[in-house]
N, C-alpha and C positions, 0 to 999 in steps of 0.2 A: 504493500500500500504506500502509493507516495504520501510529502507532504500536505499536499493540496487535501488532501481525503483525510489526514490525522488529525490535520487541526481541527476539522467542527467536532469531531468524535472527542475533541482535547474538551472544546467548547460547551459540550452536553453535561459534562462533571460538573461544572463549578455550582455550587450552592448557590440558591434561591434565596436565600433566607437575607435579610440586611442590620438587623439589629442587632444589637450589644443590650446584655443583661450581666449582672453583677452577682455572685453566688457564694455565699460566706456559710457563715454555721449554722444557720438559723432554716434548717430542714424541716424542724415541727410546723414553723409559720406555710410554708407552699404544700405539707400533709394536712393541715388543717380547714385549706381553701376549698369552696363550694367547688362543684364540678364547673359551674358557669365560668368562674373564678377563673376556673384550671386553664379550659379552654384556652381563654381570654391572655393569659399567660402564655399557654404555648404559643399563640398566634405570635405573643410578640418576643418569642426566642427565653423565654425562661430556663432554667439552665441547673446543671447538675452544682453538687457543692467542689471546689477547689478549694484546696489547706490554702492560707498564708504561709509562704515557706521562707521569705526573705523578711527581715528588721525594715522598717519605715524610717526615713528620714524625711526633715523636711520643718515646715513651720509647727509649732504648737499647734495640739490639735483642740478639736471642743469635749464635752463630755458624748458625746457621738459613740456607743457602743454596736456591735452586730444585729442585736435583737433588737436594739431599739430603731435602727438604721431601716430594716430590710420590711416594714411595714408601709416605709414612705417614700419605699424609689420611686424615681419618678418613671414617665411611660416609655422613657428613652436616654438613660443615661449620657451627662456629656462631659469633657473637661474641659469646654467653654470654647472649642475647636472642630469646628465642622470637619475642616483638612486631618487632624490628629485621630477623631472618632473614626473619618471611614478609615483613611490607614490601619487604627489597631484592628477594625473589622474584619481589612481585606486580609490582615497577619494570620490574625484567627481562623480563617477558614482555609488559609495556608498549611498551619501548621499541624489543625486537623484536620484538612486531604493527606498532605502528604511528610507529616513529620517534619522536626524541625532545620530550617535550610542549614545547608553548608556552611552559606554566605550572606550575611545580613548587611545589606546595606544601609547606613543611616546618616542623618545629615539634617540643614534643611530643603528649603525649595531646589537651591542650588544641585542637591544630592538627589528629588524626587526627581529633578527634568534633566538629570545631568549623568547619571550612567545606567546603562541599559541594560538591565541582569541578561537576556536572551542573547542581546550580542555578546556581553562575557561570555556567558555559559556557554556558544556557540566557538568564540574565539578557545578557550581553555581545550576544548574538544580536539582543536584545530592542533594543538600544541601538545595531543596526546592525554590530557585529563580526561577523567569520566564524565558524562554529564551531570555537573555540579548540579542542587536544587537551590538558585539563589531569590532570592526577595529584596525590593524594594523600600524600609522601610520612611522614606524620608519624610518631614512634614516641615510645612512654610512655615517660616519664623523660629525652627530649633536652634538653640544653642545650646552648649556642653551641659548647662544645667536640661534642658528638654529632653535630650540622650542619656543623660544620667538617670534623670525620672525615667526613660523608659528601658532601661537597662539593668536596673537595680531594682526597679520596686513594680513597675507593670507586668515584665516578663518573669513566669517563675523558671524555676531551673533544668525542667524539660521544653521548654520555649525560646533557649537561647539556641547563638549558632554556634557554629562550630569555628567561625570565624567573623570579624567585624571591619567590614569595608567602609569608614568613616570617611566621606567625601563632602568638604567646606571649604570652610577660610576663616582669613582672621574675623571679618562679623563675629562671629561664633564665639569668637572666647574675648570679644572687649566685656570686662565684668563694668565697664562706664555708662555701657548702652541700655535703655529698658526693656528688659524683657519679657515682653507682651504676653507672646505666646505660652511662656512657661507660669507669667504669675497667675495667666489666667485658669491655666491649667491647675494650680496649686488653690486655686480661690474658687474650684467649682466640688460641687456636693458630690462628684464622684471621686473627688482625688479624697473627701475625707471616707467615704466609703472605703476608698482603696486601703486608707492608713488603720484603717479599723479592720482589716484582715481580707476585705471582701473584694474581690478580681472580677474583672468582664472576662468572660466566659462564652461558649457558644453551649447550645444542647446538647442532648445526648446523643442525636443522630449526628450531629457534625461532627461527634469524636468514635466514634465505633464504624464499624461494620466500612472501614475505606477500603477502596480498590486502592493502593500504590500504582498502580501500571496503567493506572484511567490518563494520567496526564504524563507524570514524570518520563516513565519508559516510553512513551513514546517520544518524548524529545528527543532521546536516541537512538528512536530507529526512522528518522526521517530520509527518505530518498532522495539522495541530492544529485538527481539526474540534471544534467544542461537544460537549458529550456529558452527559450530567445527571452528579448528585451522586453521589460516592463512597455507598454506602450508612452508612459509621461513619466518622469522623473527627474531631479537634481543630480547631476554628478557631483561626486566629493571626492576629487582626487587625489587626495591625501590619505583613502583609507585601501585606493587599491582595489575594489569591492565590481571588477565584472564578474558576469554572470557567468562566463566563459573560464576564468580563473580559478583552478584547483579545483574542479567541484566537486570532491568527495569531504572536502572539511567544513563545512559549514556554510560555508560561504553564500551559496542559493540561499539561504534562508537570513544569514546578514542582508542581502541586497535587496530582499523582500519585503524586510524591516524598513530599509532605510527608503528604498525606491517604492511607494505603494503607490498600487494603479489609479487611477484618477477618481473612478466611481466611488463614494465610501460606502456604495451600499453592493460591491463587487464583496463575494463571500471570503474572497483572501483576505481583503483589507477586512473587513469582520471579526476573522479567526485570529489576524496578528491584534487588534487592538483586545480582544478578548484574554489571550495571552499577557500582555501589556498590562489591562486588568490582574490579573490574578494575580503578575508576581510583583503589583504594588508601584509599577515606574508611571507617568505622567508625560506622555510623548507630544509636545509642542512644535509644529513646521513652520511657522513665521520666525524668517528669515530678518536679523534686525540689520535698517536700513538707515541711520545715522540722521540722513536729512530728514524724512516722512516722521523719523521715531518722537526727533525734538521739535517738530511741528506739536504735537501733541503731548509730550511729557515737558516737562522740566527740566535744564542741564543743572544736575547737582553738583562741587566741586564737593571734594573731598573733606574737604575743612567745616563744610556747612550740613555732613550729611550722618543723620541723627544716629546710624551703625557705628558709625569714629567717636560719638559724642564723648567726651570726658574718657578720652582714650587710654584705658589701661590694661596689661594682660598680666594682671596681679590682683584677686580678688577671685569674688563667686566662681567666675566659671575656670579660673585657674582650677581652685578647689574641687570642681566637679570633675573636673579632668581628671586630677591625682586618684579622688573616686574610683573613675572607669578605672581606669590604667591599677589600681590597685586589687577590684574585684575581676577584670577579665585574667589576672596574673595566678589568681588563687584560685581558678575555672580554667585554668589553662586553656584561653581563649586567645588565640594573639592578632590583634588591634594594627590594623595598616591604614594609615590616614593618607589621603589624597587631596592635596590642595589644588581646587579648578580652577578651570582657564577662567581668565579675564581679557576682558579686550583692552586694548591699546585706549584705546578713550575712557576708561572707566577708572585709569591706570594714570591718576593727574600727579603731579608731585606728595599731595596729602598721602594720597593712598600707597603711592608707591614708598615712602617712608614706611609707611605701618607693614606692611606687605616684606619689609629686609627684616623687619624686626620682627614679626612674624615665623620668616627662616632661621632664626635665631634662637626663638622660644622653640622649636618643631625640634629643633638639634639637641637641643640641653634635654627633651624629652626622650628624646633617641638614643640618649649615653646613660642613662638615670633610668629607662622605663624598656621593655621591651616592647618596642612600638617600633614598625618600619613606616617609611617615610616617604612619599611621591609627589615630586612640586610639580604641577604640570599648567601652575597659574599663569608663566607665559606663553604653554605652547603655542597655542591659535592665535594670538593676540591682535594679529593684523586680519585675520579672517573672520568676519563678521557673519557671513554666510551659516556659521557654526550655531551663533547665538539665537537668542528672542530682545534681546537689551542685555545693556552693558557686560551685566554681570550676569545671566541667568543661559544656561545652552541651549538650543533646542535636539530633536532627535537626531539630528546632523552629528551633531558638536556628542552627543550622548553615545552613539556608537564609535567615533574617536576616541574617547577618552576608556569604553569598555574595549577598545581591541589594543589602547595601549596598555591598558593593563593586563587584558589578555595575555600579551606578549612577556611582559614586564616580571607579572607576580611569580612566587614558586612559592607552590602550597605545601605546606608543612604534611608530614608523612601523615599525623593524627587526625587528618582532614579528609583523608585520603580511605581512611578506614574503613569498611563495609559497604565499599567499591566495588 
């Protein structure tokens, strides 16, 4: 069976279901509930109980206990982030189809639009690995504190990966800048639910009875027969990506990704954005265009632009860093950070000061921390083509950045295990 035929077959697996429920100790409270009740619950993903297995850090909490808690969820738990809720949804039903990835991507925006698990997973193939099972975890606005929260205290200890592909910049760790995303997260009723023992969860049917070979196995036995030219597509000369090129490694299915046919309602394009869905990435094709862009946005310098505000990489999200790097060491989890392209105009004196200094702090982490290290902040820089704006990549720029890593990483033998 070719590609073309695998994917909707990929496509039929992925769970229906879209909700998040929160499942603590308090078992007697959903055995006690009417059958109406029950129903009414299952419809909206009510869920078996998960232990608390990791210590809570974080702000003071209130008098907020389980039992008193699990009476007044509300009908849709949030941590105050549309972006962060569906991410942990789409992880969730990740990791019960197909067990926990390999390779966990995480980040923020920069890291959801900016590496392509399928092109890795496809490039790594290419280079002799197994077909890794990686995810996308990235969400707009993380910083080391957002990654920490979800590293440490969201994910329990069969939920992590086996590896952590951490793709940013320095945004991420000025402990100067507001961090939106994270305090709102820490300022919603489900981060104290979290803190009080009680985890999002899927049912019972999302974690039993999986086919493993519904999606995984077939990523690798995709038929990477020749096949002519997409009929409309961007070339990106720089990734080397004809159709006609090696085609037993992956390659037909990179240029698939990258070159999609024009109709988006052609069943290929379908199958890869569905794909796309599941393992969490965010694929963007607006090409940024410098004149058109600042017709309509703002040119922000560096100096005035509220990420740099009160610039310092000494503080919070230092702290949360030390976190990571000290709990992925004692899970023997080993942490490769990837600093992304930026473009040439994004790249003003302000920034490019912060950005040396940046390389600086990455290094002292890198003698100190068992942390490997990829600056790939100026590879594109002059190539706009890559991006959506200044700083963010689109799918272009996302499968460059997965086929240099591709090329790049060497996975640790422990990663490698029950291959």
């Amino acid at each position: 069976m070719g590609w073309r035929q695998q994917l909707p077959l990929l496509c039929l697996c992925l769970p229906i279901s879209s909700g998040l429920w929160f499942a603590g100790t308090a078992r007697s409270i959903a055995a006690d509930a009417s059958q109406q009740e029950h129903q009414r619950a299952s419809q909206a993903v009510l869920t078996t109980i998960l232990p608390s297995a990791l210590p809570v850090s974080g702000p003071p909490l209130s008098h907020l206990t389980p039992s008193s808690a699990c009476p007044r969820l509300p009908p849709s738990p949030s941590f105050n982030s549309q972006q962060l809720d569906k991410q942990l949804r789409r992880y969730l039903h990740f990791v019960a189809k197909f067990g926990k990835p390999d390779i966990l991507i995480v980040g923020s925006s920069r890291a959801l639009q900016g590496i392509d698990p399928i092109v890795l997973q496809q490039t790594l193939v290419s280079q002799g690995y197994p077909a890794l099972k990686i995810f996308n975890l990235g969400v707009n606005g993380a910083t080391a504190q957002l990654v920490d929260l979800l590293l440490r205290q969201l994910l329990t200890p069969d939920q992590l990966p086996r590896l952590i592909l951490w793709g940013d910049g320095v945004r991420a760790f000025n402990s100067g800048r507001v961090d939106l995303t994270y305090h709102r997260a820490i300022a919603s009723q489900s981060y104290q639910l979290l803190a009080a023992g009680i985890r999002p969860t899927l049912p019972p049917i999302e974690s039993s009875q999986v086919a493993f070979s519904c999606a995984v196995v077939s990523l690798k036995r995709f038929n990477y027969e020749t096949t002519g030219n997409p009929r409309s597509f961007d070339f990106v000369p720089d990734l080397n990506l004809t159709l006609k090129q090696q085609p037993h490694d992956g390659t037909l299915l990179v240029a698939k990704v990258l070159f999609q046919l024009e109709s988006p309602a052609d069943p290929e394009n379908q199958a890869i954005a569905k794909l796309q869905e599941l393992t969490g990435f965010q694929s963007l094709s607006d090409q940024f265009k410098p004149e058109a862009y600042f017709q309509h946005h703002p040119k922000v310098q560096g100096k005035y632009d509220a990420d740099y505000r009160d610039f310092s990489l000494n503080g919070k999200q230092t702290e949360a860093f030390k976190h990571i790097m000290a709990f992925t060491k004692a899970r023997q989890i080993p942490v490769v950070f990837v600093n992304l392209p930026l473009t040439q105009i994004y790249l003003d004196e302000t920034r490019t000061v912060r950005e040396k200094q940046f390389r600086l702090y990455l290094q002292r982490f890198t003698r100190s921390h068992e942390l490997s290290v990829y600056d790939l902040s100026q590879r594109w820089s002059n190539r706009n083509a890559y991006f959506t704006d200044p700083s963010h990549l689109n799918r272009y720029g996302a499968a460059a950045v997965a086929v240099e890593l591709g090329r790049l990483l060497a996975m640790p033998k422990s990663l490698l295990q029950g291959h």
